[in-house]
C-alpha positions as CSV (number, residue, x, y, z in Angstrom):
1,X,73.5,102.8,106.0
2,X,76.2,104.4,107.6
3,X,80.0,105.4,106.4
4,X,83.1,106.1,108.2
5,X,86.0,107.6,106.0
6,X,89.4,105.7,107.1
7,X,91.9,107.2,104.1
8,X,91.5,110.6,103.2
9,X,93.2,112.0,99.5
10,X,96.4,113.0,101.5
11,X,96.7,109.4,103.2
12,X,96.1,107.4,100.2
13,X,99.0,109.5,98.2
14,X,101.2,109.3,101.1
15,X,100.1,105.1,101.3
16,X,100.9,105.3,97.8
17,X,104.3,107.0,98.3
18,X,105.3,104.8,101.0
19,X,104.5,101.7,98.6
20,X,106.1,102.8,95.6
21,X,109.8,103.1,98.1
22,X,109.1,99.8,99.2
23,X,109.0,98.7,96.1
24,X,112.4,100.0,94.9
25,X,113.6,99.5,98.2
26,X,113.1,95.7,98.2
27,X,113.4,95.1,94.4
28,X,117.0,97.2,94.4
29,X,115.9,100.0,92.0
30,X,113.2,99.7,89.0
31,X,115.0,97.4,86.8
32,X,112.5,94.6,85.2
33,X,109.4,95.6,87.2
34,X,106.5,95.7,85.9
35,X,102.6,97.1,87.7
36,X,99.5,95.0,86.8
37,X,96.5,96.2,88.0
38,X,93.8,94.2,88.8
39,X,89.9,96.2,87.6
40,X,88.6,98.4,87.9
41,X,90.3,100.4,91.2
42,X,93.6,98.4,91.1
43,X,94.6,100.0,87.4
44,X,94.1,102.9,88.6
45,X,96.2,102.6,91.8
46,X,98.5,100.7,89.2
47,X,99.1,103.5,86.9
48,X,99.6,106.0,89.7
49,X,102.4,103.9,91.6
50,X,103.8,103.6,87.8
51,X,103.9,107.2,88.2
52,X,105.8,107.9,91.3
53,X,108.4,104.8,90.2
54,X,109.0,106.5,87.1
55,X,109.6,109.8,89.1
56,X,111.9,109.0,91.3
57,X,113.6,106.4,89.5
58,X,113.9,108.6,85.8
59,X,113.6,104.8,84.3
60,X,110.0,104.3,82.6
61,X,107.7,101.2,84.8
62,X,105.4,99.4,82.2
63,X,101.7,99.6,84.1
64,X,99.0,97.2,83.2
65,X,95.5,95.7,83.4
66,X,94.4,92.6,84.2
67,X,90.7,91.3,84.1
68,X,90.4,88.2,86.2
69,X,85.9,87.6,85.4
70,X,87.1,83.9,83.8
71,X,89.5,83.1,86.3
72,X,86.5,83.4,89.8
73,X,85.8,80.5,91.5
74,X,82.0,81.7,91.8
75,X,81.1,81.7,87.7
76,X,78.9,78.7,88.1
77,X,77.2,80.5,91.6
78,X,76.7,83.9,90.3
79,X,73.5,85.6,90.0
80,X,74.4,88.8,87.1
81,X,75.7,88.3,84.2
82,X,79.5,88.6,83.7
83,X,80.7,91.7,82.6
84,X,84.2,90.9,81.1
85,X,86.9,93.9,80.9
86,X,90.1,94.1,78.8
87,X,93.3,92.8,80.0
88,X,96.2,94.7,78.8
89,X,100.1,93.8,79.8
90,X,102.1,96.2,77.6
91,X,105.2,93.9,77.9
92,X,106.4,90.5,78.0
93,X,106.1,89.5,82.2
94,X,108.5,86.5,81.6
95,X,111.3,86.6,83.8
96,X,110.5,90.1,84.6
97,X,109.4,91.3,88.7
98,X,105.7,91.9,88.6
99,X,104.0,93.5,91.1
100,X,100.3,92.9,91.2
101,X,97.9,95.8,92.9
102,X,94.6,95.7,94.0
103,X,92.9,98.1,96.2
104,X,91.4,95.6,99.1
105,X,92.7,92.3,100.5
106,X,90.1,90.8,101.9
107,X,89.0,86.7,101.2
108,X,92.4,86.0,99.1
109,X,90.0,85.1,96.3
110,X,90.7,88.0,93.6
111,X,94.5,87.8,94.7
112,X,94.0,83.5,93.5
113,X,92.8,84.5,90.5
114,X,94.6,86.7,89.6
115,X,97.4,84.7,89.6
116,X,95.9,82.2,87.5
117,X,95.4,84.6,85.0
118,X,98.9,85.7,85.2
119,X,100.7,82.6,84.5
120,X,99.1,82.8,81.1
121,X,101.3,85.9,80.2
122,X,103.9,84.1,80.7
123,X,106.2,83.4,84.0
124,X,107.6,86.2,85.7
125,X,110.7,85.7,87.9
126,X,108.3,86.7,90.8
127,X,104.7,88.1,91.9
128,X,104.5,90.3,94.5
129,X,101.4,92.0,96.0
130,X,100.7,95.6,96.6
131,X,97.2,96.2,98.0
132,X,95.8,99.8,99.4
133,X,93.8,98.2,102.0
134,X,94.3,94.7,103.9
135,X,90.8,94.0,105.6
136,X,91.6,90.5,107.1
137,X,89.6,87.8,106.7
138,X,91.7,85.7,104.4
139,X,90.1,82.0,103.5
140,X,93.2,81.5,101.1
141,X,96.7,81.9,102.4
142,X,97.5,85.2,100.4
143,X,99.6,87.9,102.1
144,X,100.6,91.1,100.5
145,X,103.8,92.3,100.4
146,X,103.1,95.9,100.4
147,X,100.2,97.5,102.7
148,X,98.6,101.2,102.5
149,X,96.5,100.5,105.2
150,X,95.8,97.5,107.6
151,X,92.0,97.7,108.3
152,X,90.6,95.4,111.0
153,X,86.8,94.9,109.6
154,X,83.7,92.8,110.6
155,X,82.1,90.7,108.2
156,X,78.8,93.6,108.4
157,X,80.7,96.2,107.5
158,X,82.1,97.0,103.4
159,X,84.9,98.7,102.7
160,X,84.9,101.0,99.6
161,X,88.0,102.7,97.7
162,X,86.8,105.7,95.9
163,X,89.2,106.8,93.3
164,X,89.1,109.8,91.5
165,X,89.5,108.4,88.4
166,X,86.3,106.4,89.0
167,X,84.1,108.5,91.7
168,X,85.5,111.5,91.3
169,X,86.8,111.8,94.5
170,X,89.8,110.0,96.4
171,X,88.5,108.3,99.6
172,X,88.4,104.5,101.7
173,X,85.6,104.6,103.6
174,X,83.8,101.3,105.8
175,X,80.0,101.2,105.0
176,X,77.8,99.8,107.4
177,X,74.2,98.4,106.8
178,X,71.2,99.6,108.7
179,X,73.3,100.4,111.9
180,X,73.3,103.9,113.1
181,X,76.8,104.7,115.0
């Protein structure tokens, strides 16, 4: 198995920098936004772009969680048990601009789900997608609004997101499987 960093520390807080200014940019401020995350990796890039809105804003962005296990279209096809984590939305999403982030597009899948978990919070006045890495590959026709890094993959190779708050480091590298480079 071999790995190829992509993101170092200093690109994915500059990614994240650029994101949270399109965010304000295109939503005309912080005003009614609120961050869900989407677990594990998304809450944590959640809380950070919370973080720099806050900072540049001086206005306080609510930062969730959301945990999408009973909302996957593969429940009946898995082969693992379930393990289910705690959704947490600190404030009422109806009518409000929420801006749901995950760290890799890739199928469209999670992004589906997640929306169907969503709409049982309530219904915001929109959705809009902030992802650190877009892989390609969509089978659903899910585009995100807000892009760290546009990542042209194969279907052999895996990219993973390593947070610090998880790993203890802050990398995106693309793994591959038993191919020497």
């Amino acid at each position: 198995m071999t790995e190829k960093s992509v993101m170092s520390a200093e690109d994915i807080r500059r990614a994240l920098t650029r994101i949270a200014h399109e965010i304000l940019e295109r939503n005309r401020g912080a005003q009614d936004l609120v961050l869900v995350g989407v677990r594990t990796r998304g809450v944590y890039l959640s809380r950070r772009l919370a973080t720099l809105l806050t900072s540049f804003e001086g206005t306080p962005v609510p930062s969730g969680s959301l945990d999408i296990g009973l909302y996957r279209d593969d429940l009946a096809t898995r082969h693992s048990p379930l393990a289910l984590g705690r959704t947490d939305i600190p404030v009422d999403i109806g009518s409000k601009r929420v801006i749901l982030i995950d760290d890799v597009l890739f199928t469209g899948r999670t992004v589906r789900a997640a929306l169907d978990a969503l709409t049982d919070f309530g219904r915001p006045y929109s959705i809009q997608l902030a992802v650190l890495v877009d892989r390609g590959h969509r089978q659903l026709p899910i585009r995100a609004d807000y892009v760290g890094k546009n990542l042209p993959t194969s279907f052999a190779e895996e990219v993973q997101v390593r947070l610090l708050e998880v790993d203890g480091r802050d990398e995106v590298v693309i793994v591959v499987a038993g191919e020497e480079r």
